[in-house]
Each structure stands twice: as C-alpha cells, then as structure tokens.
N, C-alpha and C positions, 0 to 999 in steps of 0.2 A: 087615453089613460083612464082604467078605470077607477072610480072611486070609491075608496074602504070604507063603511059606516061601520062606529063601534061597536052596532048591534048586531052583527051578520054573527052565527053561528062558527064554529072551525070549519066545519064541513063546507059552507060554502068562502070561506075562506080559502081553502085549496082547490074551490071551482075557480075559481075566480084568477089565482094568482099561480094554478100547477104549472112548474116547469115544460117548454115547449121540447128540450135535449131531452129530457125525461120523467114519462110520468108518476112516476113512485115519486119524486121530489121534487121540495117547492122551492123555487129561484126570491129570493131577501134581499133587500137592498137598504142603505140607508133612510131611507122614507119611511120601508114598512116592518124594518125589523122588530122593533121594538112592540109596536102595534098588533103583529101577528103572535110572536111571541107569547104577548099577553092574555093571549083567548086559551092559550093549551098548558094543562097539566104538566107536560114535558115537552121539552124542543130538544130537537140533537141537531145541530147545525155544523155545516162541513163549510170552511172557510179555503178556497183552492183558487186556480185560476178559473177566465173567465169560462174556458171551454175543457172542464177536466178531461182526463183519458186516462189510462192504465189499470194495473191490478188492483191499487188501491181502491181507485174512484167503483169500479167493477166489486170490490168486496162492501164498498158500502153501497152501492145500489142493491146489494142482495138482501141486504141490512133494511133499508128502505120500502123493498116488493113484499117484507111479510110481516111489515109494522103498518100492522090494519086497524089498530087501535084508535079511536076517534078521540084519545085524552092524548094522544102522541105526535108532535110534528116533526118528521124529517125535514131539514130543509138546508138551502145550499147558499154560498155568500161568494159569487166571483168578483176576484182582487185584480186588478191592475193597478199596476203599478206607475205606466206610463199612458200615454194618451189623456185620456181624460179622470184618469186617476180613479176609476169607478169603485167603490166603494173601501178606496183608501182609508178613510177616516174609520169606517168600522174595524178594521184591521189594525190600527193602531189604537183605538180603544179599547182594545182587547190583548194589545202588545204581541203581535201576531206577524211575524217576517215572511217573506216572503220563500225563504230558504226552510222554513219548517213545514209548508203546504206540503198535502192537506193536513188540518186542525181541527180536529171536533171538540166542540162544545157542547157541552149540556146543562140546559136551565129549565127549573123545575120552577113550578104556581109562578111562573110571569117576572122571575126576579131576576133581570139581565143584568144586575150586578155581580152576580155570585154565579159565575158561569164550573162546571165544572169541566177540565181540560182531560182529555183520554191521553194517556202517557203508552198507551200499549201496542201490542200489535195490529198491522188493519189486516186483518181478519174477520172476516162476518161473524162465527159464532166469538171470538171474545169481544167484540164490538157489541151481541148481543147481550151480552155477560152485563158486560159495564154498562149497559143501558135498564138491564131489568135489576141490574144492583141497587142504582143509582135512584131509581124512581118507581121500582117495585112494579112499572108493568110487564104483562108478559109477552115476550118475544120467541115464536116456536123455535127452539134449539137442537143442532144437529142430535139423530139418536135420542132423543125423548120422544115418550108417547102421550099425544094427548090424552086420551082416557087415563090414564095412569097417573099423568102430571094432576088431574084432578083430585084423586085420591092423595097424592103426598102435600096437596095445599089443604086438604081436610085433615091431615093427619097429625101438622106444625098447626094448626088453629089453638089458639091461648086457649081456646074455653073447653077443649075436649079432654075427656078423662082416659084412664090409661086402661079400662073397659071399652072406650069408642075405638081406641088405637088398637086395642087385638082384633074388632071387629073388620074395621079396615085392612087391617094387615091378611085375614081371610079373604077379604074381599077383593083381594090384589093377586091373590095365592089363585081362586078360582079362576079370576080373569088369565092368568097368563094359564092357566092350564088348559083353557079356550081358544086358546092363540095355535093357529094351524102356520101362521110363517116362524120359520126356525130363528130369522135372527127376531123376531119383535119377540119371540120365547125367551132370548138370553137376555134381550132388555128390561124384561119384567122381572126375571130371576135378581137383576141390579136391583132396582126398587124393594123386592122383598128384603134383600138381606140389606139395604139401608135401614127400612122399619123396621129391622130385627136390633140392627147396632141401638138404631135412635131408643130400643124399647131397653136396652141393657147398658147404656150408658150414657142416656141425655142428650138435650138438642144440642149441647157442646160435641156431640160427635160429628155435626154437618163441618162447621166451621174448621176441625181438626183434620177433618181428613181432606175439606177443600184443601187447607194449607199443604198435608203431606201431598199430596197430589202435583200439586204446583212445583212442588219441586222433584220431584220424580221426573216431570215432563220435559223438562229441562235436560237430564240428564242423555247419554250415547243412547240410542234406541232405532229401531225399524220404523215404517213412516207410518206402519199397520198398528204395532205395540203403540205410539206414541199416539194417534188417535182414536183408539179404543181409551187408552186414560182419559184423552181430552169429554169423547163421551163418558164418561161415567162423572168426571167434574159437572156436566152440563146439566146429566141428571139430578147429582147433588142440587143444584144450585134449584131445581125446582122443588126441594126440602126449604130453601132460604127464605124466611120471613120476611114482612116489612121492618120488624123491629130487630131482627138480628142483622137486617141492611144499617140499620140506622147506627148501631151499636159498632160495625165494623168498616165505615166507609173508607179507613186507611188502607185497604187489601187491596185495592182494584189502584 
C-alpha cells in the first residue's frame, strides 16, 4: 500500500493512485476520498460498480480523456454491495442505491459535504456542460473552437468596454474568413452573430437563448437538426461566465 502524504501535489496524486481499468480515472476508496478530494479545485466522482461497463461508463470516460485540467479530478468509487461491502459506507453517506448507479458527483475547494448531484443525461457533452457550469473550468465541447472560445471569454470579461467588444467582434469576423474548412466556417459564423445578439441586447441574451434552446431540443426533430442545436448550446455556454454560473445554478 502506498502511502498519501498531505504534501504531494494533485499531480502526483493521480501518479500514485491512477486507475489500473483506466487511465483518464482515479479509483477512491473510503481511506482516500476525502483526502484526494481535498487537494483539487473540482472532483467529479462516478460512484458505480466495482468493474463498470456500458454506454454510460464509455460517455464518462470520454468526459475524463479530455479533462486535462490540473485544478480537476475525475475520479471513480466502486460499490459493492455484497462481499466485503467495499466502499459501502461512502455510498450510503452520500444516500446513493445501488439501483440509481452510475451517480456523479461534484465537489468544488475540498467541500465533501456539499456534493453536487448530475440529475441529467450521461452524455459527454452535457456531462461537460454541468461540469464547466458548476465549477467554471473548461472542458473542450463538441463543435466549439478553441481559438474562438478564446475570444468569447474575452468578450464576457466584466472589465471590457463595448469599444473592446466591437474590436473583438472584428477580430472573430477576420478569423473565420481565414478558415479554409467549410464546417469550422459555419461555426465561426455562430460565434459572430452571438457577439452580434450579446452587442444588441445584453449578456441576458446567453442565458435566454440557452433556455430557448433547451427546449427546442427536446421537441420531434432529425438526429442531424437536433445536434446542430445541441452545438450551438455548447458554443453559447462558452459565452457563460463564472458569475452568470454562480447566479444560475438552478438550470443544470
């Protein structure tokens, strides 16, 4: 066994303790939950059986492979129930059945009292969703562009005037007219006329059209139509501030 000292960085926390099933996630047990928890910014912990399988476990590994964020731990909690009851007691501390696995939780600055529970789909990107909602870091999202997602985090910045945001909004307009692949051309087109809304009717327009959105999605649609919306939510959401997270955490 080896042994945790408090002073070991995250980093060598997940040398030390990365899952042997798989490496994007870290294997938590009653010992060291609490412990590891407490080094990271954010935990998203999947409470399942010992040896997960299926679509699920598969959408949150994908969730896992591209959460590279050193303030982030993915990490997993296998439950038995019988045998030697391994890590029963976390599972009941948390009021967690064995008939609702998997169960993610997320706990933000080390506070494993106040877990928050994902009520959604398991889906990678709305998995990603509720993860960069929750705790404001960033998780790359289907159909967003990074160069781009750059610009619309400068663009929601409190301290910039609405002189920085035309400039930007240029500077988005050039960029995709540089763009020689056809679809990263229509995704840039998305981002301009977001800047366009946010410049003609306030950063209340992220929130309003996430919502319209949301339920649009829902409605009879092609599997094409209905994730092209989903993208364009994704992009929204890289408009979403830390303080309009904070303000709206009833949505997710």
């Amino acid at each position: 066994m080896v042994c945790i000292s408090h002073t070991l960085t995250p980093l060598v926390f997940l040398l030390l303790i990365t899952s042997q099933v798989d490496s994007s996630t870290v294997l938590l047990d009653s010992i060291t939950f609490d412990k590891i928890i407490a080094k990271f910014k954010t935990a998203v912990i999947k409470f399942d059986i010992p040896y997960p399988y299926g679509e699920k476990h598969e959408e949150f590994q994908k969730v896992a492979k591209l959460a590279t964020n050193s303030d982030l731990l993915m990490a997993e909690v296998g439950v038995n129930e019988f045998a030697d009851k391994q890590n029963l007691d976390l599972a009941k501390r948390f009021a967690i059945i064995r008939d609702d696995f998997p169960v993610l939780l997320l706990f933000n600055n080390g506070n494993v009292e106040n877990g928050i529970r994902y009520n959604g789909h398991y889906i990678a990107d709305d998995i990603k969703r509720f993860v960069r909602y929750h705790s404001g870091i960033k998780i790359p999202l289907n159909m967003c562009l990074e160069e781009l997602d750059v610009f619309a985090e400068q663009f929601m910045d409190q301290t910039i005037t609405n002189e920085n945001r035309l400039e930007l909004l240029e500077q988005t307009k050039q960029q995709m007219k540089q763009m020689t692949n056809e679809e990263h051309h229509k995704l840039a087109q998305i981002y301009v006329q977001i800047m366009e809304k946010i410049l003609q009717n306030g950063n209340v327009f992220i929130q309003n059209e996430i919502q319209r959105l949301n339920g649009i999605v829902l409605q009879k649609m092609t599997n094409e139509k209905r994730d092209q919306i989903k993208g364009k939510i994704n992009i929204l959401f890289s408009f979403v501030t830390t303080e309009q997270q904070s303000q709206q955490k009833s949505e997710l």
